[in-house]
SESE-200010 format. One line per field, with one value per residue (C-alpha): x, y, z; residue in one letter; residue number from 0. Coordinates in steps of 0.05 Angstrom, whole numbers, plus 5000, padded with zeros to 4 digits. Example, Ala and Ser with C-alpha at 12.3 -4.5 7.8 and 13.67 -1.06 7.14 Angstrom:
// SESE-200010
x	5246 | 5273
y	4910 | 4979
z	5156 | 5143
aa	a | s
i	0 | 1
//
This chain:
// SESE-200010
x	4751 | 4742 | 4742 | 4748 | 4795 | 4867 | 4876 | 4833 | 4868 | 4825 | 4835 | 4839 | 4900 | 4950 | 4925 | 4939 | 5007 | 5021 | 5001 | 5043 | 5110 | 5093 | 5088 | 5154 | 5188 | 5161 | 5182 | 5238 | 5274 | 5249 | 5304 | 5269 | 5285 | 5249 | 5314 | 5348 | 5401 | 5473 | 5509 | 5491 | 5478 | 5411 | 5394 | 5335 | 5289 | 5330 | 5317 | 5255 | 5255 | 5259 | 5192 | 5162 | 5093 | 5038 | 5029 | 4956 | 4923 | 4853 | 4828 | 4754 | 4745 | 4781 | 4852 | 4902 | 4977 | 5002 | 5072 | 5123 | 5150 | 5203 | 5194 | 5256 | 5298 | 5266 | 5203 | 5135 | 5122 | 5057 | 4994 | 4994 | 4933 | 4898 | 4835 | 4883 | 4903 | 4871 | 4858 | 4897 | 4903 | 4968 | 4995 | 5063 | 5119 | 5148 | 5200 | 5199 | 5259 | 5231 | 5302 | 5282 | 5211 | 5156 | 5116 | 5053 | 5005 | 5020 | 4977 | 4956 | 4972 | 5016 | 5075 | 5099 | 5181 | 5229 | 5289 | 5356 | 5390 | 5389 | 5387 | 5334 | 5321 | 5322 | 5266 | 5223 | 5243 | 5215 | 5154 | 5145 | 5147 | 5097 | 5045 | 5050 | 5021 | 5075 | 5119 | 5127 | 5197 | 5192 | 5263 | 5294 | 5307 | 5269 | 5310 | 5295 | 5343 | 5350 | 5329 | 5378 | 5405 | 5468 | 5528 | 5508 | 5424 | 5429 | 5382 | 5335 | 5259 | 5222 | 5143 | 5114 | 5121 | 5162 | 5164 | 5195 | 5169 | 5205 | 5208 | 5162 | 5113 | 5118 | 5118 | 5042 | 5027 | 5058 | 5029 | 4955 | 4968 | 4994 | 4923 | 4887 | 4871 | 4853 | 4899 | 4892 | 4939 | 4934 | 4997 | 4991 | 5049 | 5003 | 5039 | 4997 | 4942 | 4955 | 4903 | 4925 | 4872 | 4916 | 4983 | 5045 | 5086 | 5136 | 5186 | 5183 | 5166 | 5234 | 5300 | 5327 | 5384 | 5385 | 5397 | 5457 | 5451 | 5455 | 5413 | 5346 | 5293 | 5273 | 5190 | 5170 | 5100 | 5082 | 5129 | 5106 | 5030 | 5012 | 4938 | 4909 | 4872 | 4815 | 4853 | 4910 | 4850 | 4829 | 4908 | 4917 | 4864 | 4890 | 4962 | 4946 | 4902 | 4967 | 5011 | 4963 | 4960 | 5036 | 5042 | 4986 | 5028 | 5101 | 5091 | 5156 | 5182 | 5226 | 5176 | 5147 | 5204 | 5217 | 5146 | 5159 | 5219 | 5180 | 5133 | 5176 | 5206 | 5143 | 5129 | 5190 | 5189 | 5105 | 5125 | 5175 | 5138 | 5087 | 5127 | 5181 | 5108 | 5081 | 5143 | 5161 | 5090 | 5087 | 5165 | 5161 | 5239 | 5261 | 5244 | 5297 | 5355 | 5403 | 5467 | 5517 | 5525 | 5588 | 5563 | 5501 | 5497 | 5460 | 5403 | 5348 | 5374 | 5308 | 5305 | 5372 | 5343 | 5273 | 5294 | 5344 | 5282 | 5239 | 5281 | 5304 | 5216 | 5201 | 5264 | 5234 | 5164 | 5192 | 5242 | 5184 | 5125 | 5096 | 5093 | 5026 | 5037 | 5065 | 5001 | 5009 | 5079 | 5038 | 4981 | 5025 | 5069 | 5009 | 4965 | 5028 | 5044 | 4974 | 4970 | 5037 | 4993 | 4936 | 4982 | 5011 | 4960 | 4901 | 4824 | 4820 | 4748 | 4686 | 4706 | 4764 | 4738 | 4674 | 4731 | 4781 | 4724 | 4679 | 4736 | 4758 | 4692 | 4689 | 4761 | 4736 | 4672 | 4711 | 4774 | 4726 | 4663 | 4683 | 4752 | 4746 | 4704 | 4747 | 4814 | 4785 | 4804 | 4808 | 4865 | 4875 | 4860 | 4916 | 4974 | 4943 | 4964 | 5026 | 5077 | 5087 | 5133 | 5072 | 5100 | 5036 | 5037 | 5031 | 4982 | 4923 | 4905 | 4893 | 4860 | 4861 | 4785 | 4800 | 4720 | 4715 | 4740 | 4766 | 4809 | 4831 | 4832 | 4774 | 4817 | 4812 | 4854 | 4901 | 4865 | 4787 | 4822 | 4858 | 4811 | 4752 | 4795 | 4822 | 4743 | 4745 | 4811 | 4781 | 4711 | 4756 | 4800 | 4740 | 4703 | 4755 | 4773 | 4688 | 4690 | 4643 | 4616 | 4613 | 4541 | 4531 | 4604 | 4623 | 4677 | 4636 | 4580 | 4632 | 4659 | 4595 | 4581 | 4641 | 4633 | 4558 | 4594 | 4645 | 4587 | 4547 | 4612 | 4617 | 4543 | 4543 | 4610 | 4561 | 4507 | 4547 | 4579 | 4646 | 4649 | 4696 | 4661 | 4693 | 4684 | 4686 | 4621 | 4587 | 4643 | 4637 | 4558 | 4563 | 4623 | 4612 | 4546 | 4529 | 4577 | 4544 | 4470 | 4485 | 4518 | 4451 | 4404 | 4452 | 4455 | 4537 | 4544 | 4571 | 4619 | 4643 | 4646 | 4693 | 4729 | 4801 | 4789 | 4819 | 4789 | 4830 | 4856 | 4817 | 4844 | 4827 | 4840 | 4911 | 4915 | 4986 | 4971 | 5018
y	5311 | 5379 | 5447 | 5518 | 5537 | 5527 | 5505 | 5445 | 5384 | 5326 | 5256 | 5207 | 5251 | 5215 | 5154 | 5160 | 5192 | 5117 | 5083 | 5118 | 5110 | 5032 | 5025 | 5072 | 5027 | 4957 | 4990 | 4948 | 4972 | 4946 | 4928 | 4942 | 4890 | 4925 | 4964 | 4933 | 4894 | 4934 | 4868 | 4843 | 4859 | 4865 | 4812 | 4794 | 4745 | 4775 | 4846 | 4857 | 4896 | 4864 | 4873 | 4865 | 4818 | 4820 | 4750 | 4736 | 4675 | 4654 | 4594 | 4579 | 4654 | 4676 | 4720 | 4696 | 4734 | 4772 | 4768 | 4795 | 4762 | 4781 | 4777 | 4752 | 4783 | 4738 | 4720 | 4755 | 4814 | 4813 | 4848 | 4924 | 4914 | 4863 | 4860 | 4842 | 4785 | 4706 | 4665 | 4605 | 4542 | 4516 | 4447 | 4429 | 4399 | 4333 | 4330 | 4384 | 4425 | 4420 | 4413 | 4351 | 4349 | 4335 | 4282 | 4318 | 4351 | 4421 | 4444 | 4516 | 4511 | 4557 | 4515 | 4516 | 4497 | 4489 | 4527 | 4487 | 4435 | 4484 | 4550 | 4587 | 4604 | 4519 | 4509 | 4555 | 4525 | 4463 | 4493 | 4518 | 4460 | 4425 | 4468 | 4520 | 4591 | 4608 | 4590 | 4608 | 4581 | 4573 | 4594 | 4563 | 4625 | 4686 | 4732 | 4737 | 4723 | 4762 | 4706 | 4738 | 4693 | 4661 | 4676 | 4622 | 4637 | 4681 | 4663 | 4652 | 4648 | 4638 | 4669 | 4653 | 4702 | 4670 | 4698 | 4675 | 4682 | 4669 | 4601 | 4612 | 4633 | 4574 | 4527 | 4561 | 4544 | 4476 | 4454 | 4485 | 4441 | 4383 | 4380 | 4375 | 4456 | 4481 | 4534 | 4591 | 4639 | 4707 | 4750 | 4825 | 4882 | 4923 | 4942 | 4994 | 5038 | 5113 | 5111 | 5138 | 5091 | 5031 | 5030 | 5066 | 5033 | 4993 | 5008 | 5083 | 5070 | 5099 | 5105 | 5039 | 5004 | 4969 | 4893 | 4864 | 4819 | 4760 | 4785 | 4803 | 4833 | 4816 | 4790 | 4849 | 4863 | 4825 | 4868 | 4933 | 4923 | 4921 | 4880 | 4900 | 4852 | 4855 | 4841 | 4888 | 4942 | 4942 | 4946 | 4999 | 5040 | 5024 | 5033 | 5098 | 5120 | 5107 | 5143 | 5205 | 5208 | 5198 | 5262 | 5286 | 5284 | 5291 | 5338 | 5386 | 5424 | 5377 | 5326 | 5363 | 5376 | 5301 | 5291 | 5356 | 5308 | 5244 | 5288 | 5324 | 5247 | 5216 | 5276 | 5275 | 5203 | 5210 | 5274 | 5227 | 5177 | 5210 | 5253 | 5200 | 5166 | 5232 | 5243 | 5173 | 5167 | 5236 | 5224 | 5145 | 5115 | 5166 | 5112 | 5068 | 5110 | 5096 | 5115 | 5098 | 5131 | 5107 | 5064 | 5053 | 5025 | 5031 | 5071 | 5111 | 5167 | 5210 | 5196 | 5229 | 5284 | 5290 | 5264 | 5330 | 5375 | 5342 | 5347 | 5423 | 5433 | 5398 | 5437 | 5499 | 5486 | 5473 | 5537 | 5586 | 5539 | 5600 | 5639 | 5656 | 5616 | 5545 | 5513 | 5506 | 5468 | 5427 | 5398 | 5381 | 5342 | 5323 | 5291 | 5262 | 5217 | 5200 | 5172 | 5130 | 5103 | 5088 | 5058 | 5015 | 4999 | 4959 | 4934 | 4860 | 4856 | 4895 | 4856 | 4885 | 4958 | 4946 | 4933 | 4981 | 5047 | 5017 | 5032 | 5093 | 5119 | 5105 | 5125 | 5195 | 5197 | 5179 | 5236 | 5286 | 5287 | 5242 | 5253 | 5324 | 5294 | 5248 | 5300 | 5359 | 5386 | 5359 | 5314 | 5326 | 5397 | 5398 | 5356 | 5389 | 5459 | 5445 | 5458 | 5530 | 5555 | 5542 | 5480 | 5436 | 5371 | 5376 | 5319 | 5354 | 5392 | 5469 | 5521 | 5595 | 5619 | 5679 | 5701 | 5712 | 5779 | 5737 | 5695 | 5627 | 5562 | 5500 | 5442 | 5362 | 5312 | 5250 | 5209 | 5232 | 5225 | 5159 | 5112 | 5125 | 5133 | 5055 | 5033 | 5070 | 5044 | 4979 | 4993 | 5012 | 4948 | 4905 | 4942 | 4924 | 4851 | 4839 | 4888 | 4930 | 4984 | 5065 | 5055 | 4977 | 4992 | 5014 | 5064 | 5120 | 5111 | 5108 | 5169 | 5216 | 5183 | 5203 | 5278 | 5282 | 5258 | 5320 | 5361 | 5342 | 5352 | 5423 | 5439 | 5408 | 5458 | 5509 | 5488 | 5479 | 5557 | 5523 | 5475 | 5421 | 5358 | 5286 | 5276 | 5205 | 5211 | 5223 | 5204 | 5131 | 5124 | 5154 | 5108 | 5039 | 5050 | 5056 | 4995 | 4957 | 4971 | 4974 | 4902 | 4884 | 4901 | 4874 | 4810 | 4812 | 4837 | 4759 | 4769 | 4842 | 4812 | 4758 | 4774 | 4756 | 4698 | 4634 | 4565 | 4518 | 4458 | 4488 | 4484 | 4531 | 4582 | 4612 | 4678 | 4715 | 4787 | 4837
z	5321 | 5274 | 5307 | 5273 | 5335 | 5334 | 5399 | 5385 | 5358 | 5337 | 5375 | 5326 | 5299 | 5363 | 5345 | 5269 | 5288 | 5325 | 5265 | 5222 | 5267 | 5271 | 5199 | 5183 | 5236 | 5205 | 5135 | 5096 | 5044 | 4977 | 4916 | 4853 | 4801 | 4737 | 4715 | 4656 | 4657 | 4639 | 4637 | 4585 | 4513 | 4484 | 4422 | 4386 | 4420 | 4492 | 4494 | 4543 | 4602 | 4671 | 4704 | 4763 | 4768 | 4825 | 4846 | 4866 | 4885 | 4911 | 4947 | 4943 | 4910 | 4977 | 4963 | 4992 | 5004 | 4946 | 4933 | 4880 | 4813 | 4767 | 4682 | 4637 | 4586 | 4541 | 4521 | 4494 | 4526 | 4579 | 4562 | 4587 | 4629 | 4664 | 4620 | 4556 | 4599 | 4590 | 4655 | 4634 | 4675 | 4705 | 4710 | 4743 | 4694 | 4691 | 4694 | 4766 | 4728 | 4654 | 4634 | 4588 | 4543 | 4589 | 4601 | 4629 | 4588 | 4587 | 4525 | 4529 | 4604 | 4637 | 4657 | 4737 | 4734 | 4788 | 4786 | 4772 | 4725 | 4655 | 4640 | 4631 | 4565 | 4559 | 4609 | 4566 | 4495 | 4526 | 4555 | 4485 | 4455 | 4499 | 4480 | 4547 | 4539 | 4594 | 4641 | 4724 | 4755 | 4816 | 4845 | 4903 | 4935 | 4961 | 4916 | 4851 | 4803 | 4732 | 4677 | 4622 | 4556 | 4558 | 4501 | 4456 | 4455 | 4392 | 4355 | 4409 | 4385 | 4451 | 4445 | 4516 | 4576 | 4632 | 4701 | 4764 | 4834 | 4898 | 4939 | 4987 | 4939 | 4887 | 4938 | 4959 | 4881 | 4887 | 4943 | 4914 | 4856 | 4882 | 4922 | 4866 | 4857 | 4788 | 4785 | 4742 | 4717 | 4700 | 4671 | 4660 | 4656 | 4698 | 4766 | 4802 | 4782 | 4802 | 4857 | 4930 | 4960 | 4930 | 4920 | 4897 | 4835 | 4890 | 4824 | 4849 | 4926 | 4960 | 4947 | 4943 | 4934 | 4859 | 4852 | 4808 | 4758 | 4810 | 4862 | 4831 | 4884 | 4956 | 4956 | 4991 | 4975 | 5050 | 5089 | 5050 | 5065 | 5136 | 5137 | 5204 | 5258 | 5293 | 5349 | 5333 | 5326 | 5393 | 5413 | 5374 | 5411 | 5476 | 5462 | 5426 | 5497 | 5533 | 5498 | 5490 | 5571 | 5565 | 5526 | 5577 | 5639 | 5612 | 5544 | 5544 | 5485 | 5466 | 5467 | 5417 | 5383 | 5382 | 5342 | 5301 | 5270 | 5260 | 5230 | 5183 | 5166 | 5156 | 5109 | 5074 | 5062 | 5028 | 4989 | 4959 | 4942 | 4913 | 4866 | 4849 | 4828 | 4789 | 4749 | 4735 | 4698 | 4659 | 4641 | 4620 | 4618 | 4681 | 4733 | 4703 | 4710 | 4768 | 4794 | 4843 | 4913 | 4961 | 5009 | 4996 | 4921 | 4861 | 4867 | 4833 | 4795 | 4805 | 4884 | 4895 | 4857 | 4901 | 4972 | 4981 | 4956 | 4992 | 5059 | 5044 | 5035 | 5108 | 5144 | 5106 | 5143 | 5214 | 5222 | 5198 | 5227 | 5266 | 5204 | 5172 | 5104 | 5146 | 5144 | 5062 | 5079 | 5142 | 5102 | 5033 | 5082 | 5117 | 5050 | 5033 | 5096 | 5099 | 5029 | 5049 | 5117 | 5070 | 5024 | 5070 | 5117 | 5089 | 5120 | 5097 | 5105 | 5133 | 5208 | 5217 | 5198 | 5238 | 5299 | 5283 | 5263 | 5323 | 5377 | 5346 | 5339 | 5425 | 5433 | 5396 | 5439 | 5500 | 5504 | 5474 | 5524 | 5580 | 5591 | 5632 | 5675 | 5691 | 5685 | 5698 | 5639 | 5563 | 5559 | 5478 | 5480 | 5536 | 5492 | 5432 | 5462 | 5475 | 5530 | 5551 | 5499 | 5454 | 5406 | 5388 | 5346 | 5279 | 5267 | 5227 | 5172 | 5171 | 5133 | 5151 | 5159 | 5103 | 5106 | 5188 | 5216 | 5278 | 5248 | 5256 | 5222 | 5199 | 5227 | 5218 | 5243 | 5207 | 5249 | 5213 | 5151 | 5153 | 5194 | 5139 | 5082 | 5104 | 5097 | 5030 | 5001 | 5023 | 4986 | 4920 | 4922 | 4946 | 4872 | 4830 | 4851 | 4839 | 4770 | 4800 | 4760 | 4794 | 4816 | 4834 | 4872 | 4942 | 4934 | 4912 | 4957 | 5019 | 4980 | 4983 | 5061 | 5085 | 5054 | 5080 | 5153 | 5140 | 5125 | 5188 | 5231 | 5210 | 5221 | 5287 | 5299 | 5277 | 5323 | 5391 | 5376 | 5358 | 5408 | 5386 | 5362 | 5352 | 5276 | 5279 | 5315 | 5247 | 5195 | 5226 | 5216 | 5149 | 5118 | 5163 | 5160 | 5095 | 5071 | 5117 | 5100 | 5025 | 5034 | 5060 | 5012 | 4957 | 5002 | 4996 | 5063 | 5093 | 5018 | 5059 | 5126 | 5108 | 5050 | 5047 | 5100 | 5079 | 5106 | 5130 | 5086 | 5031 | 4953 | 4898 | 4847 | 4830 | 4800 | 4781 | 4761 | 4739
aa	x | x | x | x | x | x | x | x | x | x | x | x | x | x | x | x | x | x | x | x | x | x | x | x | x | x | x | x | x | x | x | x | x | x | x | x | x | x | x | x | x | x | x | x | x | x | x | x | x | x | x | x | x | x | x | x | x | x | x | x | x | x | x | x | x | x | x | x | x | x | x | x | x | x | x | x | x | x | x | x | x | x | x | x | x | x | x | x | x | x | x | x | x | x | x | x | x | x | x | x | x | x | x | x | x | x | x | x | x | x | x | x | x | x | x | x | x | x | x | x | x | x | x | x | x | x | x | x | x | x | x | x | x | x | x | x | x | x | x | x | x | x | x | x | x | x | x | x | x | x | x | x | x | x | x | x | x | x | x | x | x | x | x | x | x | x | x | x | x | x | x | x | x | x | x | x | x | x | x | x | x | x | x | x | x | x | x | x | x | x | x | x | x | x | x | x | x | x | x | x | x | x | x | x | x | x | x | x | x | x | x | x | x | x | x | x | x | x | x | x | x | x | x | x | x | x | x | x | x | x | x | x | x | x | x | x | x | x | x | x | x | x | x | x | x | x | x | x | x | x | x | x | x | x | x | x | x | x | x | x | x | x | x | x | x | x | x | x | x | x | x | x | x | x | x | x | x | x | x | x | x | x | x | x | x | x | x | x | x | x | x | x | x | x | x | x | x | x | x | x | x | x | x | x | x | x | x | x | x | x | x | x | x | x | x | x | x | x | x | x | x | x | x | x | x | x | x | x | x | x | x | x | x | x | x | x | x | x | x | x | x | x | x | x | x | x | x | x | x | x | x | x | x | x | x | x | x | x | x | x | x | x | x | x | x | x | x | x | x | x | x | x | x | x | x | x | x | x | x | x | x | x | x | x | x | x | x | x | x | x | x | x | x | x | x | x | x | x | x | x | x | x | x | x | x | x | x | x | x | x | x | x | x | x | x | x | x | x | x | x | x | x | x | x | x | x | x | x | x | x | x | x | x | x | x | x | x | x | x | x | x | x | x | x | x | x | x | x | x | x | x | x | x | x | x | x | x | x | x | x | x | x | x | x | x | x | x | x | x | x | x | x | x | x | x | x | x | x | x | x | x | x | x | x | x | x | x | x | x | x | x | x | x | x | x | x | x | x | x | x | x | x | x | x | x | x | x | x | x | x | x | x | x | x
i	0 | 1 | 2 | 3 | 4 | 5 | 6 | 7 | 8 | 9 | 10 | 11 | 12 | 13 | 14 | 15 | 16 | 17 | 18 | 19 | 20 | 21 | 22 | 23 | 24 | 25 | 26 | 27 | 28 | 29 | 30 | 31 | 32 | 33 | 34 | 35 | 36 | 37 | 38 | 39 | 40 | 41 | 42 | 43 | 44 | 45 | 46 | 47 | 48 | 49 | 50 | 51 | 52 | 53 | 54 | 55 | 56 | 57 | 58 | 59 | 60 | 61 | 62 | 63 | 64 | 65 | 66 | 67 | 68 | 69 | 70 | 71 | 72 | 73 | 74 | 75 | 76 | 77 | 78 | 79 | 80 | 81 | 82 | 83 | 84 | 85 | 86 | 87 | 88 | 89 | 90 | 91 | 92 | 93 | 94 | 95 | 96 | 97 | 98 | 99 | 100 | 101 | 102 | 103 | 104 | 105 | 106 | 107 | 108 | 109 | 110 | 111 | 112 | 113 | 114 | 115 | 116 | 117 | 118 | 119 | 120 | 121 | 122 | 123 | 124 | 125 | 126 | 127 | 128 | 129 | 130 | 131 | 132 | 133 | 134 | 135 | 136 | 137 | 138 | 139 | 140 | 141 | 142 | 143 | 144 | 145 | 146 | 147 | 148 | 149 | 150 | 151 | 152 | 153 | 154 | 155 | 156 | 157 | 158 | 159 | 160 | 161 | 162 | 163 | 164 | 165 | 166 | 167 | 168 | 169 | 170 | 171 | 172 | 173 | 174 | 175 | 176 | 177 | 178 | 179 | 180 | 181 | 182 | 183 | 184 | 185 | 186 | 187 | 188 | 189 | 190 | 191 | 192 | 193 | 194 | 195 | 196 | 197 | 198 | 199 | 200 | 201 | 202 | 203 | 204 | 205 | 206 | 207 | 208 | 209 | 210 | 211 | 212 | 213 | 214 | 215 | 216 | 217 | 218 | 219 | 220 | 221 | 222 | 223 | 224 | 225 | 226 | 227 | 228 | 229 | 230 | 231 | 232 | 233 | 234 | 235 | 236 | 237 | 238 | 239 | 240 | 241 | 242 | 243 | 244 | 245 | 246 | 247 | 248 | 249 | 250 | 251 | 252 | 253 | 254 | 255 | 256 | 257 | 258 | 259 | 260 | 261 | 262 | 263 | 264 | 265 | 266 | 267 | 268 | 269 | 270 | 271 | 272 | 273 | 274 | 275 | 276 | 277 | 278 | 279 | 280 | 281 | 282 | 283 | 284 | 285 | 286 | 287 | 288 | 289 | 290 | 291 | 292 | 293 | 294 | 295 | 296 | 297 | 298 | 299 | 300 | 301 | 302 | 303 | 304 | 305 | 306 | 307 | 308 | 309 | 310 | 311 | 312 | 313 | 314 | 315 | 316 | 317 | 318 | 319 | 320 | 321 | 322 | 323 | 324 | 325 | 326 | 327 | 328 | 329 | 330 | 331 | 332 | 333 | 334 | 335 | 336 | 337 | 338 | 339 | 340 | 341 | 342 | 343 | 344 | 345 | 346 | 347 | 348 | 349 | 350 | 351 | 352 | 353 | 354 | 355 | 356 | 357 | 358 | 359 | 360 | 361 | 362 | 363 | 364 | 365 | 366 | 367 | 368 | 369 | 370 | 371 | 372 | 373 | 374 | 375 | 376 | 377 | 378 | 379 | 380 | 381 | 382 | 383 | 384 | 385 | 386 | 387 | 388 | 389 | 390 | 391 | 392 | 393 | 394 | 395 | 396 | 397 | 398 | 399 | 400 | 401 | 402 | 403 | 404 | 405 | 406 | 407 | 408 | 409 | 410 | 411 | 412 | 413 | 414 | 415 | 416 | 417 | 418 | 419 | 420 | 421 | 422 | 423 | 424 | 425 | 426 | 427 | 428 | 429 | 430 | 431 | 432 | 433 | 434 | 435 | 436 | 437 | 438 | 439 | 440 | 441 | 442 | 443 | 444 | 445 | 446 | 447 | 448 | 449 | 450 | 451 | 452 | 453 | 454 | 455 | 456 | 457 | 458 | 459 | 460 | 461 | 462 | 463 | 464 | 465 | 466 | 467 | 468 | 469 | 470 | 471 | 472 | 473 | 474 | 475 | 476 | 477 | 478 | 479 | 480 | 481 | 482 | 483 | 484 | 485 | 486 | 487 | 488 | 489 | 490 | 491 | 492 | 493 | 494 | 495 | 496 | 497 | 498 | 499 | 500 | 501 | 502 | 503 | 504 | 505 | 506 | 507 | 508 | 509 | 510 | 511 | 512 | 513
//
């Protein structure tokens, strides 16, 4: 809901809140694996820099889980991007551990080895020699071990990437292939694009503990990305109705308080992320740095520079909250937690965002023009006032209206921002898996609807004399529904609808993408 008034706090904005403490609860720590390796000298043919790989794979031209993989000291480096890349087939080794010359044809194949028997640098001399434009090990483990060269492996001569990816996911390729899949692989050195709708570099995502030589990095990409359900829409909704009449009947200042904190973390933790992200890419070499802190290990060298700034800037914010100037400090913590929650939470398909932007756009409806007569009163205008000392939840954006002699402030909730923006992140990934170009894409179509949706909620503010209006009630038709009707006359809407679904006991295309 969007109101010039700033006693008005739109709906969808408790609902977002509840998304965003479910996803900072679910978070895991992430080790990052792409710093080098102090322990061991650099030689020639063994001085690459460990990197981390996106894992993709696709069955039937459906994409299935993405997981994490780790590059070796040694080998030819992977192309920058993923349209230097080659889709290359991939054929499991015989012997499993490729610690002998194989017997199956590997010939411009990219080779899928077990972990075990041999080093390393060994499996990929004999991948090499079979003819193998690479080589994936499948480790045993779901840590990832650092692939480094042993003492004697000077004069090591090894031209082929090699990554390795965790157990769980090489048995997925193994299985794929041992079903008689094609696979195909694809190996790139790119990680993330700098796009908030996507995903932040997981190299700069938080401050995290740094792996040891022996240890490598946890296959975190799953825990990191939350997909949601249709199911686990219509929860949402429900549990998010609950809790707002919670706050309804029992909302005390230090309830508010309470979400004042998880605010201020949630904002801390995005305004981290993003500039750890920022600075890491302007200042190349910065996000590789690390240092030791007592009991908690080895960690990035720029995060313990940013997460004290970033704390000091949120603490800053809530002791002079009431001020004039607070609302600059409550929407930069603001845009940052939401482009954390729209990096972590991701639409699989146009289903699940029919569900989820279906009941919010009721849920908005609902608790802004049925509720008082229900209550007597507006339930969200009620928790979004506050208790009597005058604390209110800081779950929306704010900007002082400098041009009207009365004051006040143009207002929009998380919640109009984040439900969309998940159909639009969706829209962008869903453009780039297909190649789409800007005008036979999605994202920038979803882009102008939801803008023309933000227009027609502030004309209809206009129109009811400031009246508060549920934005959702036009953001919804103007981002769903356009996706939805484009799909249609471009006859990919059943693609939209059920992309990402895998069928059962179905084979297919493997993709690995850095």
């Amino acid at each position: 809901m969007a109101t010039p008034r700033r006693r008005e706090l739109p709906l969808p904005a408790l609902a977002a809140f509840l998304l965003l403490l479910l996803l900072l609860a679910g978070r895991a720590a992430a080790d990052d694996a792409s710093s080098d390796d102090r322990g061991h000298d650099a030689s020639p043919g063994c001085n690459n820099k460990f990197q981390l790989v996106k894992v993709k794979n696709w069955v039937n031209g459906t994409q299935g889980t993405t997981v994490i993989g780790l590059s070796a000291r040694f080998g030819s480096p992977l192309p920058r991007t993923v349209d230097e890349a080659h889709r290359t087939f991939a054929a499991l080794t015989s012997p499993p551990d490729l610690c002998s010359n194989s017997t199956s044809k590997l010939t411009n194949s990219i080779a899928l080895a077990a972990r075990g028997g041999c080093p390393f640098t060994a499996k990929a001399e004999f991948a090499q020699a079979a003819g193998a434009a690479g080589l994936v090990i499948l480790n045993d483990d779901e840590e990832l071990y650092k692939m480094v060269c042993g003492d004697n492996d000077t004069s090591l001569n090894v031209t082929i990437p090699v990554v390795m990816v965790p157990h769980s996911a090489g048995k997925n390729l193994k299985d794929l292939l041992d079903h008689g899949a094609r696979g195909t692989i694809v190996c790139a050195s790119l990680w993330s694009e700098f796009v908030a709708c996507e995903q932040i570099d997981e190299h700069y995502n938080q401050l995290t503990r740094q792996p040891g030589p022996n240890s490598g990095t946890n296959n975190t990409q799953d825990k990191e990305i939350l997909e949601i359900t249709a199911k686990g829409a219509g929860v949402f909704v429900i549990v998010a109705s609950v809790f707002l009449l919670l706050l309804f009947y029992f909302m005390s200042s230090w309830v508010a308080w309470l979400l004042i904190v998880l605010f201020c973390i949630g904002g801390v933790e995005g305004m981290h992320v993003c500039l750890v992200t920022i600075i890491s890419r302007i200042f190349k070499g910065w996000g590789n740095n690390t240092v030791q802190l007592p009991f908690y290990g080895e960690v990035l060298a720029l995060s313990v520079g940013i997460v004290p700034s970033c704390t000091v800037f949120a603490i800053l914010w809530a002791v002079y909250r009431h001020s004039s100037f607070a609302w600059i400090g409550q929407d930069i913590l603001g845009i940052c937690l939401m482009i954390t929650v729209l990096q972590m939470a991701h639409l699989p398909n146009i289903r699940v965002a029919s569900a989820l932007l279906s009941a919010a756009f009721v849920y908005d409806i609902f608790w802004v023009f049925i509720s008082p007569l229900i209550f007597h009163e507006s339930v969200m205008i009620a928790v979004a006032s506050g208790d009597s000392s005058g604390e209110a939840i800081p779950m929306l954006l704010r900007i002082p209206r400098f041009f009207d002699p009365w004051g006040g402030y143009d207002m929009i909730g998380f919640g109009d921002i984040i439900f969309p923006g998940l159909l639009v992140a969706f829209s962008y990934r869903f453009d780039r898996a297909g190649k789409k170009g800007i005008l036979n894409g999605y994202f920038l179509w979803l882009t102008v609807g939801y803008a023309v949706g933000l227009f027609l909620t502030y004309l209809a503010l206009f129109l009811m004399d400031g009246h508060g209006q549920p934005a959702l009630l036009y953001l919804v038709p103007c981002t769903l529904g356009v996706i939805v009707v484009l799909g249609w006359i471009r006859g990919e809407l059943p693609h939209l609808w059920n992309y990402g679904r895998r069928p059962e006991n179905s084979v297919g295309e493997v993709s690995i993408v850095i």
